[in-house]
Each structure stands twice: as C-alpha cells, then as structure tokens.
Phi, psi and omega in degrees: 000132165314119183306153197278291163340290172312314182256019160257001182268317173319287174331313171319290205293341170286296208309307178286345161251016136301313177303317173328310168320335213231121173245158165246132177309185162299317180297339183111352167294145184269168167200135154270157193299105220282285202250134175256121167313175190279327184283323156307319208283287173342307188294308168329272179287000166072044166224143191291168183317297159347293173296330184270353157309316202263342161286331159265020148293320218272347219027041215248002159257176150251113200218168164248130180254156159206098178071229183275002178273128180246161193225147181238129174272159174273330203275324195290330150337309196277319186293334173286302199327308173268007169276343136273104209254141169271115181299182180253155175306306177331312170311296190317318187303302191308301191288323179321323206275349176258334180269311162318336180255353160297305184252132164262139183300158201274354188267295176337320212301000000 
C-alpha cells in the first residue's frame, strides 16, 4: 500500500506546477500560459520528457527550439492530442448508413 504521505506530496506537487502555469495579468486577472516548457509540457500531455524527445526529433509534435530549448503553444497541444478521435460504432453505422443510400449496390438496381 501506497504511503498516504508520499501521495499527498505527489498531489501537492501536480498542484504547484499547474499553479507554474496559471499568471496574473497587470489587471489582476487570472490567465493561463499560452507557451509551455519541456516539463510542463510532458506533465500536460501525460508523456515522460523522453517521449515528447523523441516525438519531436521525430516531428511527430508540434513544438518551437529556441538554442537548445524546446517550447509548446497548450492550443496546438490540444489539437494534436484530439486529431485522432476514435469513432463510436454509432457513428460507423450513421456514415455505412448514409453511403449506402449515396451508392446504392449495382445488385441492388
């Protein structure tokens, strides 16, 4: 069993670096941070650092270098994150169900 401790420090520490995240405008507002760090980033999308290396070696993220630094936008983050969206069967049916009445079989006639 997990220590109870150990995961309340684990939580904390998601918690301060979501908060890393979070800026106050001049006005006093709050806003979150448009461009994301390597660390940030990893923690975002729930892949270790390794991996978003070798996916942006790979150019298979969409990321920004500055030197030796790599950078993220959160909206083009998101947007990899959902393009490939898995239909539901429900869906598969509604388009079969719809191409069939676009083509009707050459049998069918």
């Amino acid at each position: 069993m997990e220590n109870p401790f150990e995961l309340i420090i684990e939580k904390l520490n998601n918690i301060e670096n979501l908060l890393k995240t979070v800026m106050k405008n001049d006005n006093g507002t709050v806003t979150i941070t448009e461009v994301l760090n390597l660390n940030q980033a990893a923690e975002y999308v729930s892949l270790s650092k390794s991996a978003i290396y070798k996916k942006t070696s790979e150019r298979n993220i969409p990321h920004f270098k500055q030197g030796k630094k790599l950078y993220f936008k959160r909206s083009e983050l998101d947007e990899w994150l959902t393009h490939k969206r898995i239909s539901t069967h429900a869906e598969i049916e509604q388009l079969a169900s719809e191409y069939i009445r676009r083509k009707p079989w050459k049998g069918m006639r």
